[in-house]
N, C-alpha and C positions, 0 to 999 in steps of 0.2 A: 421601913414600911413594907409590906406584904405584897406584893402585885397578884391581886388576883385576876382570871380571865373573863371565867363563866362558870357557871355550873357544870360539872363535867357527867355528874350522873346520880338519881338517886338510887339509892341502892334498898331491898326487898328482901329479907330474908325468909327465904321458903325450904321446904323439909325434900319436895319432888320439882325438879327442875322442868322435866317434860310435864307436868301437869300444867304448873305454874306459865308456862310459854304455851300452853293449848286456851288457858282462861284469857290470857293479854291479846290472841291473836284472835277468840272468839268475841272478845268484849269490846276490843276497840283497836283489832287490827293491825295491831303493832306485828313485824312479823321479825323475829333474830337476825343478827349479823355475826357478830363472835360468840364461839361458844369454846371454854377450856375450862380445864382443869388447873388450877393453881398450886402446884406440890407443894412448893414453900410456902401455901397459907392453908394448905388441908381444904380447899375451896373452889366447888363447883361456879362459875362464874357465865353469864348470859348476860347478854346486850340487846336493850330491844330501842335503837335509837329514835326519839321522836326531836326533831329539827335539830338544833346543835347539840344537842345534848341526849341523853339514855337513863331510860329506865335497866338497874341490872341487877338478874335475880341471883343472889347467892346461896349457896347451898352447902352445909358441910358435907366433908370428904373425910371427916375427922379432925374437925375443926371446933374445941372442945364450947370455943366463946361464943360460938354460933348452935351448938347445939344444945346451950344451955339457952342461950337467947330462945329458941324454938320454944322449948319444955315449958320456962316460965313467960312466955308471953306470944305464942303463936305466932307464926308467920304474919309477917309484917313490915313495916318502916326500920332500915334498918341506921341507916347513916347519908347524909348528903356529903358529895366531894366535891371539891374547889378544887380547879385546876388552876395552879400559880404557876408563878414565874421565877426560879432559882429555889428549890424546895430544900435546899440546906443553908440557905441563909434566911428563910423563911423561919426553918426549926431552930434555930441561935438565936435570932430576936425573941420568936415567943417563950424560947429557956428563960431566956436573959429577963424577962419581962416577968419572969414567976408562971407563966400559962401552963397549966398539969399538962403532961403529953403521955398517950401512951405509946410512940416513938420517937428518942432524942434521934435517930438517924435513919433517913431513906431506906426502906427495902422494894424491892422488887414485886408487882403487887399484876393484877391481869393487863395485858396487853401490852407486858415488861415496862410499864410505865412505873416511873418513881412514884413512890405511896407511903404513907405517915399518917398516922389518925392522932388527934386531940382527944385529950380524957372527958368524956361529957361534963365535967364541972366546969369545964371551960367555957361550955356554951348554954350552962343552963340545965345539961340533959338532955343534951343530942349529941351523938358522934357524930366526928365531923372528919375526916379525910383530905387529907391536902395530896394533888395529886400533878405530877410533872409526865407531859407526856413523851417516851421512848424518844421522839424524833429531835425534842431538845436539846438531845446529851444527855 
């Protein structure tokens, strides 16, 4: 079984980062807390937390699935993350289970938290992110 916690973030694929964080903080305030660059994922990444959870806007950096994502469907809804609990025994059941993944193993993803996406067939046609964070192990 999965342990999931909460929703950890949804995530916004945008072309301009500073634009993108000037519309959320004009329109409803939200104002950034983390902002990096993610080398290992070619991925500008912003945090605009609202209560437990964040809106976070991604941008590539040279990040070819995100700038394809852009070209054929404009910035937008990009994936929702679930923050679980043991994110590599999480990814062996849904193997184990037939679930498509587009990661069999944890990488390192913003805010060094363990990160793994499920192939949209899994849910229909949403990416979905399973996400463990840093302070767990």
């Amino acid at each position: 079984m999965i342990r999931i916690k909460k929703i950890d973030h949804v995530a916004v694929c945008v072309a301009d980062v500073d634009a993108a964080v000037k519309k959320y903080r004009d329109v409803l305030g939200l104002e950034p807390t983390t902002r990096e660059v993610v080398a290992s994922q070619s991925t500008e990444a912003c945090l605009l937390p609202v209560g437990e959870t964040s809106i976070e806007l991604i941008a590539p950096k040279g990040n070819a699935g995100l700038e394809k994502f852009l070209e054929k469907r404009g910035p937008g809804l990009h994936h929702i993350a679930v923050e679980v609990e043991g994110i590599e025994g999480a990814l062996t059941l849904l193997k184990s289970l037939g679930v498509p993944l587009v990661d069999e193993t944890p990488r390192v993803g913003a805010r060094g938290h363990k990160v793994a996406f499920l192939h949209p067939k899994a849910t229909g046609g949403v990416l979905v992110e399973l996400v463990e964070p840093a302070e767990h192990g």
